[in-house]
C-alpha positions as CSV (number, residue, x, y, z in Angstrom):
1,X,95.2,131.1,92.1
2,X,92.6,133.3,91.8
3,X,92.8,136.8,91.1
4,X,91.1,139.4,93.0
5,X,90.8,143.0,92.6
6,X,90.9,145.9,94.9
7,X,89.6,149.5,94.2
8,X,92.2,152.0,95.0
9,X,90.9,152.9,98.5
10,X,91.9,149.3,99.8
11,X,95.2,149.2,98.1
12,X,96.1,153.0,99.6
13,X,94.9,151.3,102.5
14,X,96.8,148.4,102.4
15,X,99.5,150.8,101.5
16,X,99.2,153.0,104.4
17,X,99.4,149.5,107.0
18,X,103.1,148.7,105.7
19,X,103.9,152.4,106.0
20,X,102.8,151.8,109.6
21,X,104.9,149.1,110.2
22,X,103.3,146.1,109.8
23,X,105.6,143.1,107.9
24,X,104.9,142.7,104.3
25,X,105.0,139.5,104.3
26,X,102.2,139.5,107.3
27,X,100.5,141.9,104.5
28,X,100.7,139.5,101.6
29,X,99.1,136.8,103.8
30,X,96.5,138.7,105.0
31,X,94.6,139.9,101.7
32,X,96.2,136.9,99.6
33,X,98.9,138.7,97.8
34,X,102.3,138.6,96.1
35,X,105.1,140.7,97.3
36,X,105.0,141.6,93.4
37,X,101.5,143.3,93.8
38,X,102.6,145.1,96.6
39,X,105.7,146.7,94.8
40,X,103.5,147.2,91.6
41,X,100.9,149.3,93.6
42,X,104.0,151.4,95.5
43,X,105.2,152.7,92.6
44,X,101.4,153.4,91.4
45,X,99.8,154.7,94.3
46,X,102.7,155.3,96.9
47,X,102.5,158.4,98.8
48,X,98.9,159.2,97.6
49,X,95.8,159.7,99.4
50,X,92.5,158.7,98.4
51,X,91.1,161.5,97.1
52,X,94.3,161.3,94.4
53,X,93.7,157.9,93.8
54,X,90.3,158.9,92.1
55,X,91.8,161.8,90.3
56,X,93.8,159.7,88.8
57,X,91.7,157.1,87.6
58,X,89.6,160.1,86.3
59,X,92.0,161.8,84.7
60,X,93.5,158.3,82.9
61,X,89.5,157.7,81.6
62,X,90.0,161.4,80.2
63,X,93.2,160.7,78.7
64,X,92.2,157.5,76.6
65,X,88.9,159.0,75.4
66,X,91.5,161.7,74.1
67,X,93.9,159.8,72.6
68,X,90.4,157.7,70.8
69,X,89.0,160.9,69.2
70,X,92.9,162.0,68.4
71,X,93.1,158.5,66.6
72,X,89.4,158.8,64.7
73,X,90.4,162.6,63.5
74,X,93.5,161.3,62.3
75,X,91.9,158.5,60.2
76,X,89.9,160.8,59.2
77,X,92.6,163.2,57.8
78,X,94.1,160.3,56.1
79,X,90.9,159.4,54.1
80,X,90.0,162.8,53.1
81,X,93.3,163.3,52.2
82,X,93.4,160.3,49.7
83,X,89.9,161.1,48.1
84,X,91.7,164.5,47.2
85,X,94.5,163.2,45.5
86,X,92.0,160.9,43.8
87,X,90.5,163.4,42.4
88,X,92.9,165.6,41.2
């Protein structure tokens, strides 16, 4: 099977249809899903509105350019700290 991907508007969307009432098995059907999927995104995106969806996604793009330059300075640290005790 094929994957697909769906940006977060269409999976808040998608969301927002079972909220309405719609079956989810009617859902996984209709855009070629797992009931899996669906359960994943709930607990990712439940209850959130667009606008939240890209804050998040901005804010996670944030985060792991953080924890990159916390990694680099920490390498860093390490090596200086070696060519010290190297020297003394």
């Amino acid at each position: 099977m094929r994957s697909k991907r769906y940006s977060e508007e269409q999976i808040i969307r998608i969301l927002q249809e079972k909220e309405a009432g719609v079956a989810l098995g009617d859902l996984c059907r209709k855009y070629g899903m797992c009931e899996q999927t669906y359960y994943k995104w709930q607990k990712k995106y439940g209850g959130m509105e667009v606008n939240d969806a890209k804050r998040l996604r901005e804010l996670e793009r944030e985060n792991a350019r953080l924890k990159k330059l916390v990694a680099e300075l920490s390498l860093d640290k390490v090596m200086l700290e070696d060519l010290l005790r190297k020297n003394f």
